[in-house]
N, C-alpha and C positions, 0 to 999 in steps of 0.2 A: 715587328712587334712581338710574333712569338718567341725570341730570342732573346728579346730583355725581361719575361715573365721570372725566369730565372733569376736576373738580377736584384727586381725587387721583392723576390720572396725571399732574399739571402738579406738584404736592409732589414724586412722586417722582423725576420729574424732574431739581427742583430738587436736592432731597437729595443725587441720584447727583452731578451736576455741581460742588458742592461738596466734596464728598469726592475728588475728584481734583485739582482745580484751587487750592483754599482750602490754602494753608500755614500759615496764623496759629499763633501756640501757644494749647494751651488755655487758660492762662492770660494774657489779654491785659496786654500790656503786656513781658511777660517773655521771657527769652531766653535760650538754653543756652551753659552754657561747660562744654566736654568738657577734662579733663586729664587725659592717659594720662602712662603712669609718675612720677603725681604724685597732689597731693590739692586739694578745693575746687571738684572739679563737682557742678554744681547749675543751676538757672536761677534768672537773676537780672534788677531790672530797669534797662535802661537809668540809665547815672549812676552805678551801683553801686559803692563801692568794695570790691575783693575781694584776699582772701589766695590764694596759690596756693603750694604747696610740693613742692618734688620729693622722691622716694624715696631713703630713704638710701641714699647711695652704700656699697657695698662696700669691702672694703680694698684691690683691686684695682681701684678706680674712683673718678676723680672727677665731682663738676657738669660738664658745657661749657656748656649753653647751651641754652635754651627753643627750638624750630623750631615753626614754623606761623603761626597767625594773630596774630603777634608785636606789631603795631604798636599793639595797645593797651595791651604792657607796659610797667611802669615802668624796669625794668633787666630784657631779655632773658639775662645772662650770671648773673646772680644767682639762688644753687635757691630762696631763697625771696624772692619781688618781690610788688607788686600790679597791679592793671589796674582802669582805670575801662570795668565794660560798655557795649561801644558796642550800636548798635540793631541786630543779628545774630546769629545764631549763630555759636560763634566754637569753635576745637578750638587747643587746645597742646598739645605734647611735649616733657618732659625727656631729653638727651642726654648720653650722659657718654664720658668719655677714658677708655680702659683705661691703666691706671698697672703699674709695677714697684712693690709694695709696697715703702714705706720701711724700713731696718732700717737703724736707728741703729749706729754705733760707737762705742764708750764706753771713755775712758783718761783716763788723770788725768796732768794736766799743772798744775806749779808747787802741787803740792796740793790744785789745784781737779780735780771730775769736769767732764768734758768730752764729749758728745755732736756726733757727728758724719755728714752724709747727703751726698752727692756725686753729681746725677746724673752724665751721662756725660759731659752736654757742661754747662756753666754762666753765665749772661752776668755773676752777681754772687753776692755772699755774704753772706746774711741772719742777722743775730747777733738772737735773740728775747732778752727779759728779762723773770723772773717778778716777778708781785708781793711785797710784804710774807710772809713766813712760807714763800714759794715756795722751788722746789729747780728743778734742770732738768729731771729728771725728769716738773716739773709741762709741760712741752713735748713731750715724748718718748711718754710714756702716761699718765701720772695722770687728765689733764684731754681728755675728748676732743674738745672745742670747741678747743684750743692745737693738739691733733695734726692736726686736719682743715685747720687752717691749713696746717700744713707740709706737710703731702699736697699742699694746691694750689700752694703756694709752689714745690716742690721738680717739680712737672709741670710750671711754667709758667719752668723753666731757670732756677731759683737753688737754689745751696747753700746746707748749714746749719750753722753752729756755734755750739754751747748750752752755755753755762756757768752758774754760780749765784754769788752775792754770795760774798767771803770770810767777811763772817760767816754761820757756821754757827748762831749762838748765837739772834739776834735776825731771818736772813736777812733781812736789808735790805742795799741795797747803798748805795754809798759815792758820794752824787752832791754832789761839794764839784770845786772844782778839782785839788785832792790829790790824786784818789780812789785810792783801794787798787785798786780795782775795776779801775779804766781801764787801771792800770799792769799788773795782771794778762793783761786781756784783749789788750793789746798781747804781754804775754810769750807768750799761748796763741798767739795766729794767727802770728807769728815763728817758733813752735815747729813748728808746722802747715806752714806754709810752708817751713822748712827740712829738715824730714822728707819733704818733696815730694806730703804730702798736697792742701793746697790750692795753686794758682797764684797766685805773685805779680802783684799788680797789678791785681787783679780789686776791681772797686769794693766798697763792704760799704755798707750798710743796715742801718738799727736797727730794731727793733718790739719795744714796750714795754706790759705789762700793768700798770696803778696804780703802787705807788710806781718799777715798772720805767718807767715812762715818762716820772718825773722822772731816774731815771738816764738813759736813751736820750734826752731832750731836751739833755744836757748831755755826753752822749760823742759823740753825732753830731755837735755843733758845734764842739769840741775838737778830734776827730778825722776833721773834713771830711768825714766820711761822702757817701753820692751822696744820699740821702733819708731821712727816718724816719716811722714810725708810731705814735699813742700812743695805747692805748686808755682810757677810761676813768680819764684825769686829763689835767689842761691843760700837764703838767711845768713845770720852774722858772721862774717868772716871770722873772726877769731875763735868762738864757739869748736868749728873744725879742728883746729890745731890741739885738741885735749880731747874732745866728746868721743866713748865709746858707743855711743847709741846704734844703729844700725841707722842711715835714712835714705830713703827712694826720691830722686827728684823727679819730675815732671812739668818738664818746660813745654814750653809755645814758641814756634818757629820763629814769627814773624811780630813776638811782644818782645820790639825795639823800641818803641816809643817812645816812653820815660826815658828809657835806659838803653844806649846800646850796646852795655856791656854785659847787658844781662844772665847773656847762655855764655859766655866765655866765664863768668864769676862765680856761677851755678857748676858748671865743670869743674875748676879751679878746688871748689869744695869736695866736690866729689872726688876729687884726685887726693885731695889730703887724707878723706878715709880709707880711699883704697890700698894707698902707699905703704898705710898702717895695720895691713888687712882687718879693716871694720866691715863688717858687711853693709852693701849698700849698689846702689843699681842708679843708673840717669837714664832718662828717655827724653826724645825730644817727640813733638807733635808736630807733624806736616799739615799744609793745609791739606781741608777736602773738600773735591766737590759738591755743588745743591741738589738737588734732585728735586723735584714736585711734591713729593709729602713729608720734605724733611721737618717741614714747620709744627706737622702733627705729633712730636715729640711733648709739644704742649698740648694740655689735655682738652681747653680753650678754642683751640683750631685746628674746623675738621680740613678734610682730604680736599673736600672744592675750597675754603679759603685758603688753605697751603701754594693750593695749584692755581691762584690766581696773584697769592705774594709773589713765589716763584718766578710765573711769567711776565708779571711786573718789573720784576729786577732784571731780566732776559729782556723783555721788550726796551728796558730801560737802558742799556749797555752796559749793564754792569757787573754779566758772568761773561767770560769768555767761552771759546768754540768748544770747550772739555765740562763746561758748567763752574769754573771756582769763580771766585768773586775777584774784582779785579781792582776792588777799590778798598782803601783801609779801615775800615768804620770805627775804627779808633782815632782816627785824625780828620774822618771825613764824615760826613750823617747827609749828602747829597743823594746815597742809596732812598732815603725817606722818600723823595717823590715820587717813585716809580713804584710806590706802595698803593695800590688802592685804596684809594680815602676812606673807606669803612673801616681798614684795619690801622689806620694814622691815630689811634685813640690807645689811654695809657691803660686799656683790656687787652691790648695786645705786643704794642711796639717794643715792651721788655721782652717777651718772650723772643719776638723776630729779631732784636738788637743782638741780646744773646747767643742765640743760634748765628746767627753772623760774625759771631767775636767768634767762636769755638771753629766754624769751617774755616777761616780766613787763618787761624793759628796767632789771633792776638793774645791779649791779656783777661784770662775769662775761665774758670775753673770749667773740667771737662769730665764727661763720664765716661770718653773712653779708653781713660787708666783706671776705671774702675776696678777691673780684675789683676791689674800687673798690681797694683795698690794694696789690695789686698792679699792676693797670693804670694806679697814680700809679707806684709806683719803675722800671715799664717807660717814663716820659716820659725817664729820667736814667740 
């Protein structure tokens, strides 16, 4: 016995000496990534591609921008980016702007309703356009993924003016060279301007949801607009082959639906401008994972009913082992059941739909090309 006293005073030795000195993780190979005022920590291991999402902003608040150990993300100004873990531990933080809530003014002008937001100071003036069956409305409040836009839009010094197709009947608008449409929107901002609402001279920009963004492909280049944006459609083929406008697309992965030539026709344009060297940028949107409070993006549902939608659709089989959805709620509304019946009511189900069409990468205007969006129309 006195012979191996030696032995285990040299273990415990050892033991001590590692416990202070040894940082490895327990898990070798692996490594933490802390996100405060966000979501997607965890350890993970090197290589890894990772989602990461900020908290929703308030209605007095936008995204600004990730701070910390940044240089392994893909877009730091974007609330939801990814990052490939490097071999570290690594910590980020989401920041946001305090804003002046937006508060639309609403008048009807040439028989159309009209929507209107001014900050104080302005460098331009952004005309959005809803889709098929839309109203302006659908920009103002209906759709909260269009209002989030104009939150950033309207922080980062541009004004807004939001009108809707003349027809009322079939709301589509008029994207012909004729158009009803254009001739209107020309009488609204003249009318704007002479009233001393908006300042003359102030460049204007378009941003177009589906069929709005064959209309806004073809009044930005009529109307020499300074740039445009179209989400999810490629607008009118022919427009391309003349327009110098500058335009940013921002497609949706998997909005095949209607169309399955969608992002191949969307491309197609974009290659016509570039060929031309017009300025102009395409991005396409992947799906993204759900997470448990992604639902509180709406101001309506707090953190317990998010995280009971959530594991509703989780209980329900309808995110896979990573969290995406795995069913198309553009073709399918089977997702519904595994909704908790308190939130099966039309105080909610937009919102949750919504947010469903935006992770899954359907057909569904999204906030996060808010900043690629605007940080093209601030080149012009």
């Amino acid at each position: 016995m006195k012979n191996l006293i030696p032995f285990f005073a040299m273990l415990a030795l050892m033991a001590c000496k590692k416990s202070t000195t040894d940082n490895s993780p327990i898990n070798p190979g692996a490594f933490s990534l802390q996100v405060n005022l966000g979501f997607g920590s965890d350890s993970y291991k090197a290589g890894d591609t990772v989602f990461i999402f900020s908290n929703a902003a308030t209605a007095s608040q936008v995204f600004d921008k990730w701070v910390g150990d940044v240089s392994s993300l893909q877009d730091a100004n974007e609330w939801r980016t990814t990052l490939k873990m490097p071999s570290a531990n690594i910590t980020v933080t989401a920041t946001y702007k305090t804003i002046t809530p937006i508060t639309f003014t609403n008048i009807v002008i040439n028989g159309s309703q009209v929507y209107y937001y001014l900050p104080a100071t302005y460098r331009g003036i952004i005309l959005p356009f809803h889709g098929a069956g839309g109203s302006a409305t659908g920009w103002t409040a209906a759709n909260l993924e269009n209002l989030e836009f104009c939150k950033y839009a309207a922080n980062n010094g541009y004004a807004l003016v939001i009108t809707e197709s003349k027809d009322r009947v079939n709301k589509r608008w008029d994207a012909t060279a004729t158009s009803v449409d254009i001739a209107n929107i020309d009488i609204i901002l003249n009318s704007l301007q002479t009233s001393g609402v908006i300042a003359a001279g102030k460049p204007l920009y378009g941003v177009g949801m589906s069929q709005g963004s064959g209309f806004c492909s073809i009044i930005t280049a009529l109307k020499n607009y300074k740039a445009g944006a179209l989400y999810c459609l490629g607008g009118i083929d022919q427009v391309f082959d003349q327009s110098n406008v500058p335009i940013i697309w921002n497609m949706a992965a998997k909005d095949l639906t209607e169309d399955p030539n969608r992002l191949v026709s969307a491309k197609a344009n974009y290659d016509k401008l570039a060929v031309r060297g017009i300025a102009t940028a395409f991005n396409i949107n992947d799906p993204t994972p759900l997470y448990a409070a992604r639902f509180t993006i709406a101001p309506n549902i707090s953190i317990t009913a998010s995280t009971e939608i959530y594991n509703g659709l989780k209980a329900g089989g309808y995110l896979d082992a990573k969290g995406f959805l795995n069913i198309d709620p553009g073709v399918s509304n089977a997702w519904l059941a595994a909704i908790p019946p308190t939130y099966q009511t039309s105080a909610y189900i937009g919102d949750i739909e919504d947010q469903l069409f935006v992770c899954y990468a359907q057909h569904k205007l999204f906030k996060d090309a808010s900043y690629r969006t605007i940080e093209f129309f601030n080149r012009f």
